[in-house]
C-alpha positions in Angstrom: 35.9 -8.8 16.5 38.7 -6.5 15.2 38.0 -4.5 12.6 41.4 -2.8 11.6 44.9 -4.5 11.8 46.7 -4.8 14.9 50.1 -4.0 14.6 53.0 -4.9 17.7 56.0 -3.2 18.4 58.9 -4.5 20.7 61.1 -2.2 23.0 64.2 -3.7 23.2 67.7 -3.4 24.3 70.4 -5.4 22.0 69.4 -9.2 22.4 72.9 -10.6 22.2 73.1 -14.5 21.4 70.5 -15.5 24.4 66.7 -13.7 23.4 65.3 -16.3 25.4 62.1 -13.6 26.8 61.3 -13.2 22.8 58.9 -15.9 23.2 57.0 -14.2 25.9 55.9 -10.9 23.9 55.3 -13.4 20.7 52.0 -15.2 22.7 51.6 -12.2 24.4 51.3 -10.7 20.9 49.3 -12.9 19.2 46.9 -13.7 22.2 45.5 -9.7 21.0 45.1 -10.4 17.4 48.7 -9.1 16.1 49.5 -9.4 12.3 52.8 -7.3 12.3 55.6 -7.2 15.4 58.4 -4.8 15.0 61.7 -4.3 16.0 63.6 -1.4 16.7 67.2 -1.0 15.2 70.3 -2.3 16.8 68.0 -4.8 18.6 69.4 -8.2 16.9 72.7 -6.9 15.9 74.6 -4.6 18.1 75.2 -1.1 17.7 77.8 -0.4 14.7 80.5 1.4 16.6 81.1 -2.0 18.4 80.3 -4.3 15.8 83.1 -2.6 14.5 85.3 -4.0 17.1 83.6 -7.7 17.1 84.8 -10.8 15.0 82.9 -10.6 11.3 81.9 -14.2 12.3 80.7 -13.1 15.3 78.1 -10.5 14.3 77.5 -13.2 10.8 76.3 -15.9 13.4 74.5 -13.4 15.9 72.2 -12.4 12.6 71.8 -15.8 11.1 70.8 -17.0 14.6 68.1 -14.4 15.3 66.9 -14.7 11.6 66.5 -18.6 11.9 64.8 -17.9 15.5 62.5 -15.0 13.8 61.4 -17.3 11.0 60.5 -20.1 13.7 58.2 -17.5 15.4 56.9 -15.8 12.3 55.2 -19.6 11.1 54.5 -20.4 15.0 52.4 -17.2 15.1 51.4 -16.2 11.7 53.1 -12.9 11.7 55.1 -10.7 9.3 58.1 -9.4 11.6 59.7 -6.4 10.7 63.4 -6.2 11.9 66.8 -4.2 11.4 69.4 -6.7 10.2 73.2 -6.4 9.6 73.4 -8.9 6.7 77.3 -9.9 5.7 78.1 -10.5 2.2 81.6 -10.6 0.7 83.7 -9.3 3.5 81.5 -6.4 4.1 78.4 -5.4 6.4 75.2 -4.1 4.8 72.2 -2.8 6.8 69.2 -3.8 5.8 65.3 -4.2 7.7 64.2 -7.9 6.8 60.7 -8.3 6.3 60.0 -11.9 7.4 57.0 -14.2 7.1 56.1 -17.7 7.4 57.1 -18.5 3.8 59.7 -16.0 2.8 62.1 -13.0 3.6 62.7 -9.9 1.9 65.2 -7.5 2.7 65.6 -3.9 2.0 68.8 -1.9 2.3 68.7 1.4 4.3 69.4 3.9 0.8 70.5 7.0 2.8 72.9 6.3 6.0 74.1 8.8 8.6 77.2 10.0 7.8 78.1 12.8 10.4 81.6 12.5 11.8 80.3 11.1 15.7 77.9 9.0 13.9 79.0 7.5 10.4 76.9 4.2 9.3 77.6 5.6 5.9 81.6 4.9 6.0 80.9 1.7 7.8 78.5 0.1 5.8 78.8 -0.8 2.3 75.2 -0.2 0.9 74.9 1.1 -2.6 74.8 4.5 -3.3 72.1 5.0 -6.6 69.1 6.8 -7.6 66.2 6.8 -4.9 63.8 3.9 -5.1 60.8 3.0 -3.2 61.0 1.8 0.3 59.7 -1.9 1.2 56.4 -1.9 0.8 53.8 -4.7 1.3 50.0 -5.3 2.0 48.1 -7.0 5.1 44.4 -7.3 5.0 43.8 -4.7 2.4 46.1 -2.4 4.7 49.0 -0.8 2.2 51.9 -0.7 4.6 55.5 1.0 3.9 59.3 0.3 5.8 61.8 3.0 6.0 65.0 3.7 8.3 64.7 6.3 10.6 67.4 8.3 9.0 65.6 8.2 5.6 62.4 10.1 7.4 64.5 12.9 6.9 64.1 13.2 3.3 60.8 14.2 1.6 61.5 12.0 -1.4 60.5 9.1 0.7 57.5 10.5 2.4 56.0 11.5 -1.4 55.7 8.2 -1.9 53.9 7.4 1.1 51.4 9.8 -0.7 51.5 8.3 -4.6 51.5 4.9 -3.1 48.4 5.5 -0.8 49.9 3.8 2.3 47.8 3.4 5.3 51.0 2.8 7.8 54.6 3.9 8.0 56.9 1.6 10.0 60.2 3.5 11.2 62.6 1.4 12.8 65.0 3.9 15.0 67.9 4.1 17.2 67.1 7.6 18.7 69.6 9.2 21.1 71.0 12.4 22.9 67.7 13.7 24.2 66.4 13.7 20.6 62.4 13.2 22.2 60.7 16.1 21.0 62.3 16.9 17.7 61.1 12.9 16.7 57.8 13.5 18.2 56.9 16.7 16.8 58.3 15.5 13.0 56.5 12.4 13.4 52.9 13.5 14.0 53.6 16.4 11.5 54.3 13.8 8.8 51.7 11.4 9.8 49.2 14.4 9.4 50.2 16.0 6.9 50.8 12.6 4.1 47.4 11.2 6.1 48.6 7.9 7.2 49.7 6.0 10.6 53.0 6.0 11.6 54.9 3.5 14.0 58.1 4.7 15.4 59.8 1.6 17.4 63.2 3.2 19.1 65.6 0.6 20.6 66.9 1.1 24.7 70.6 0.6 26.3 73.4 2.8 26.4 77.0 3.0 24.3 79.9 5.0 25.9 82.3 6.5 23.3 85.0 8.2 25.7 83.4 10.7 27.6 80.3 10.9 25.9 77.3 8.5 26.8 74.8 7.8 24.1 71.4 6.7 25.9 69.0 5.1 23.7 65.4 6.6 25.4 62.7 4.4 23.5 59.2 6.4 22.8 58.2 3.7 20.5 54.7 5.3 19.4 52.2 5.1 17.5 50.8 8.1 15.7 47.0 8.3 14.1 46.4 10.6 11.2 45.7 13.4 12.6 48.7 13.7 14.2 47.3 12.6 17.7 49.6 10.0 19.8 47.5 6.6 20.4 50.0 4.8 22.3 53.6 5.6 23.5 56.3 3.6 25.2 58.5 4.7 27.7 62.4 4.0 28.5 61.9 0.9 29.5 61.4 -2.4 28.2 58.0 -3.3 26.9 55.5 -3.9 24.3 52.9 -1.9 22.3 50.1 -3.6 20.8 47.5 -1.1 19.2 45.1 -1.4 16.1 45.3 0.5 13.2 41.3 1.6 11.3 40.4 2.2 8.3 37.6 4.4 9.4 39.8 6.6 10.7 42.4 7.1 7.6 38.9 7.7 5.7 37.9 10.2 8.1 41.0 12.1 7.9 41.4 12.4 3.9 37.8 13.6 4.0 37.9 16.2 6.3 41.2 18.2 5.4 41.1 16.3 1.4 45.1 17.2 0.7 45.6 14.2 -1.9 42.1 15.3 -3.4 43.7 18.9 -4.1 46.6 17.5 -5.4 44.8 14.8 -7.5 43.0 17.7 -9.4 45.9 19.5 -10.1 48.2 16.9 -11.3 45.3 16.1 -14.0 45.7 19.2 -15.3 49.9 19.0 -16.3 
């Protein structure tokens, strides 16, 4: 019998309006004990640069249609599913990762969006700009478990309250490109040792040509341990990780190199 939380994470290209293989990695999924699946972003909606050249009722339907077919699977299975969503609301895109379960969904909008001149989400989308707040974060069988764009890894603010929230798991939802590999690896397993927690990095697949230039979306969905060792990673194909976080080991790691303990101390004394 398990005795951690086994978390899944799909490998995707965009689905379009037929995901009819969905169902596939779902039994596969829960056949092994999976609480969590994940998607990567730009998976159920299509990448912005051509949503930005689609019919607003077009992408509208495309998400309500993969929500409605998420919740289905998130009751058939008894899983919280984790997916990028471009939600619609008055006229004007938001992106958001929807946490959805058998009974509810929650969304939370991406706070900090890439706005370099090849690559603006920021002028595209319309999510607030305001003081930080916490990421999504939510609890599965005593396992403390935190949501965050890709993008927003970037930024310590967010990792310090992986830290004061004591989460066991980070879930990064990415849309990695440009032979980006080992600059996400080597950040990745450097943050997951150094705030002592799991992190699970689900990158999306497919391509996007924007006039001469090719953007190739590589996957490397992975799963990093605490001590900044690889457990499982995905390569640029389509597929499925399915890999157990433990308890034991997040224990381990906090006793043997104790950063929150030397932090803890010191904090008491302000």
């Amino acid at each position: 019998m398990s005795r951690g939380l086994v978390v899944a994470a799909l490998q995707l290209q965009t689905l379009g309006f037929n995901p009819s293989r969905l169902e596939f990695y779902f039994k596969n999924a829960h056949s092994r004990g999976a609480k969590i699946m994940v998607f990567g972003e730009y998976v159920l909606n299509h990448f912005f640069k051509e949503l930005a050249t689609m019919p607003q009722s077009m992408v509208k339907e495309q998400s309500q249609k993969h929500l409605e077919l998420l919740k289905s699977y998130a009751s058939e299975y008894d899983m919280i599913i984790i997916a990028p969503l471009v939600v619609h609301k008055k006229d004007l895109f938001v992106k958001t990762i929807a946490k959805i379960s058998s009974s509810s969904v929650h969304y939370y909008e991406q706070q900090i969006l890439i706005p370099y001149e090849h690559w603006n989400e920021q002028s595209f989308f319309k999510n607030k700009v305001e003081a930080l707040r916490s990421p999504m974060v939510f609890t599965v069988d005593g396992y403390k478990i935190m949501v965050m764009s890709g993008y927003e890894m970037h930024f310590p603010p967010f990792w310090d309250y992986v830290r004061t929230k004591k989460i066991d798991l980070v879930i990064l939802p990415t849309s990695s490109t440009f032979g980006s590999h080992n600059r996400w690896r080597e950040i990745i397993k450097t943050q997951a040792f150094l705030y002592e927690t799991y992190v699970l990095r689900v990158n999306r697949l497919g391509e996007y040509s924007d006039k001469d230039v090719k953007w190739r979306f590589y996957g490397d969905s992975m799963l990093v341990r605490p001590d900044g060792e690889v457990e499982m990673m995905l390569e640029d194909k389509e597929s499925m990780l399915v890999e157990e976080i433990d308890k034991k080991i997040l224990k381990t790691h906090k006793k043997e190199w104790r950063f929150e303990q030397a932090l803890s101390i010191r904090e008491e004394q302000q």
